[in-house]
N, C-alpha and C positions, 0 to 999 in steps of 0.2 A: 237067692235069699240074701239080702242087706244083713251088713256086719253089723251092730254098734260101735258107733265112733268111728267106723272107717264110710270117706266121704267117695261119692262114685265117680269116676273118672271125669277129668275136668269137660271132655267133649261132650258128654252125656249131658250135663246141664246144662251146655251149649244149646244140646240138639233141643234139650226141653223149652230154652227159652225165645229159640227161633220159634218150633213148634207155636207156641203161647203167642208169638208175633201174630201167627196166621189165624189159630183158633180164636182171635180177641177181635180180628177185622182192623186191625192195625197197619196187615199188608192182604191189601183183596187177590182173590186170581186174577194173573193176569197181569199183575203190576212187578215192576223189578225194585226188588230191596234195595236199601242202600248197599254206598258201596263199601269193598272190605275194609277199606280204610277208617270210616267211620263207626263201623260194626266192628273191630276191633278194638274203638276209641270207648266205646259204648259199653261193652261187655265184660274188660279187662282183661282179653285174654292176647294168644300169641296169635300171628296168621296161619301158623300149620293146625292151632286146633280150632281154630271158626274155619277153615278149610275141611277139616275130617267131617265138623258136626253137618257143613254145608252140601258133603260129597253123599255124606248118611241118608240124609232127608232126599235130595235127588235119586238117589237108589232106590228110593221107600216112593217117588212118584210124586211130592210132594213141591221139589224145587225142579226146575232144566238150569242147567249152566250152559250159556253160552258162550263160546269162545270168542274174547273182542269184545263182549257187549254185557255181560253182566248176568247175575240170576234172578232165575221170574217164577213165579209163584204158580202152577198148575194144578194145585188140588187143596182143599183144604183140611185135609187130615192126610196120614198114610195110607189107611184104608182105602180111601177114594182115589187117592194117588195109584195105588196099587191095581186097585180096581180095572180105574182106566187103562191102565198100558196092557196088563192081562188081557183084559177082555177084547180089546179092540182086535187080536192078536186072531181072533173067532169071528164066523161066520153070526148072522143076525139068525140066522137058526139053531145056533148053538147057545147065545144069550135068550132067545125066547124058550128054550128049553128047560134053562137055569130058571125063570123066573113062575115055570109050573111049581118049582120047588116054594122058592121065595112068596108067592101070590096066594098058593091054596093056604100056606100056614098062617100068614099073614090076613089072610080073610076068615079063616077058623076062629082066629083069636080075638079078631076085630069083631065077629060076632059076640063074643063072648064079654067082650067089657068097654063098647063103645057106648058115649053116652049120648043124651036126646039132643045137646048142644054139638055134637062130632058128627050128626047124623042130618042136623041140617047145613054145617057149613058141609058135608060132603052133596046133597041134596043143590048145593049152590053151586058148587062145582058142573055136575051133570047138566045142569040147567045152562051154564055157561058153556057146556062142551057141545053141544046141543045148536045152541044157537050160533058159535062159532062153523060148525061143519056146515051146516043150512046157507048161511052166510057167504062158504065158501074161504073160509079164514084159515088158512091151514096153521101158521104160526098160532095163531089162541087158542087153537082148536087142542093143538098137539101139547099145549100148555096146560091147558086147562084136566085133560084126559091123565097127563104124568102129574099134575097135581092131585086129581083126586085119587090114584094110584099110592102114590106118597103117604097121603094124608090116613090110609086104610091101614099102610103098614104102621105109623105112626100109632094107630088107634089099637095096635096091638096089644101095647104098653111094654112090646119087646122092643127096646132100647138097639142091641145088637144085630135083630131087624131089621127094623126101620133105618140104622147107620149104613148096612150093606145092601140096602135097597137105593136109598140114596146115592151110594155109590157107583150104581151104573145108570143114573140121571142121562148124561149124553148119549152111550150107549142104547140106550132106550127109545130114545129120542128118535135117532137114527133110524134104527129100525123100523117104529112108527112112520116115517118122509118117507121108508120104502114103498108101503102097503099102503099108501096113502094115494103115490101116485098111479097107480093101476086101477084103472077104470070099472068101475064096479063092487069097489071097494068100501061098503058100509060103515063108516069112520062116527054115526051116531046108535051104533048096535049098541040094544038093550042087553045084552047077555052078556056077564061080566060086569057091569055097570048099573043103570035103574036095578036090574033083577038080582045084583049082589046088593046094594042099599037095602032093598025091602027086606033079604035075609039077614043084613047084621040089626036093622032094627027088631025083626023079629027072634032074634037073638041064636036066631039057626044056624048053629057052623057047618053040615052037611049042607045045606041048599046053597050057602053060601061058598064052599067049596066047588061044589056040581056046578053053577054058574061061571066061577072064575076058569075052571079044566074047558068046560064048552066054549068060552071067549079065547081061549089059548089057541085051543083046537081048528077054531075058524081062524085065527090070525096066523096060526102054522101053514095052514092052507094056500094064504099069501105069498108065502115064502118064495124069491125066485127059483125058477127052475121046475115048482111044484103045479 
């Protein structure tokens, strides 16, 4: 709880106004900040606290410091920072398990308040994944599948959601290149996808769950070893 009149530690604003760098697209992932030199010219502070707020946000997943060459930008919030180092830490069987969690709520809700404009940019989506797999596209294909994914939780209108779904984007990703390359492996399955659209337009959060558990269940299937 904030004091009145007492201002929070000078790192703290630090970290906030780094943060604000990354959240505004100021510094994209991927790219290395300036250097200390000038980031302390910039912000008015000392080198040990752009160092604490810089060591913070690397902790939180956010920045890598490397040693020799500077710091680079790897996630764009903590959450997602976070996310990533966690997760990767798990088996692709372990994240496809989390995301019965995240998927069935996420398509519950999405039934519950998507609108006729969310239902054809998702309708665009499928149609794009579709053609992609037939194609033999695997890169669009696998873009196109985590986008319309995305775009459900999105539709949830659960903010917190949608942020922590986003956040295993790569993750996700990954797993999908697994089951993708094993021969027989269905990558334009209607279950989970056309057959979750028809249910969030018809506004059905059971069929639309029932779909997303049975696309899970077949992609669990894939899983090596299984």
């Amino acid at each position: 709880m904030s004091v009145p009149g007492l201002r929070p530690p000078l790192a703290v604003e630090v970290v906030a106004r780094l943060r604000e760098a990354v959240a505004s697209g100021r510094w994209v992932v991927g790219e290395k900040i300036p250097p200390e030199t000038e980031l302390v010219a910039e912000l008015g502070v000392s080198r040990g606290t752009l160092r604490e707020a810089v060591k913070a946000l690397a902790h939180a997943g956010l920045f890598e410091v490397l040693r020799g060459d500077g710091t680079y930008v790897r996630a764009t919030s903590e959450i997602s920072g976070t996310a990533q180092r966690v997760y990767r830490e798990h088996t692709d069987e372990d994240v496809l398990q989390v995301r019965f969690a995240l998927d069935t709520q996420a398509a519950r809700l999405a039934a519950a308040s998507a609108t006729q404009g969310i239902v054809a940019e998702l309708r665009d989506l499928l149609e794009r994944r579709r053609d992609s797999w037939a194609a033999e596209d695997y890169a669009a294909w696998s873009a196109a599948d985590w986008a319309f994914h995305l775009r459900v939780a999105e539709a949830s209108g659960n903010a917190l959601l949608h942020e922590l779904y986003d956040s295993f984007g790569d993750v996700f990703h990954g797993t999908k290149m697994v089951q993708r390359l094993e021969a027989g492996f269905d990558g334009a399955l209607t279950t989970g996808h056309e057959e979750l659209l028809e249910a969030i337009e018809a506004g059905d959060g059971d069929a639309a769950v029932a779909t997303v558990i049975a696309n899970l269940d077949y992609c669990m299937g894939w899983m090596p070893g299984r």
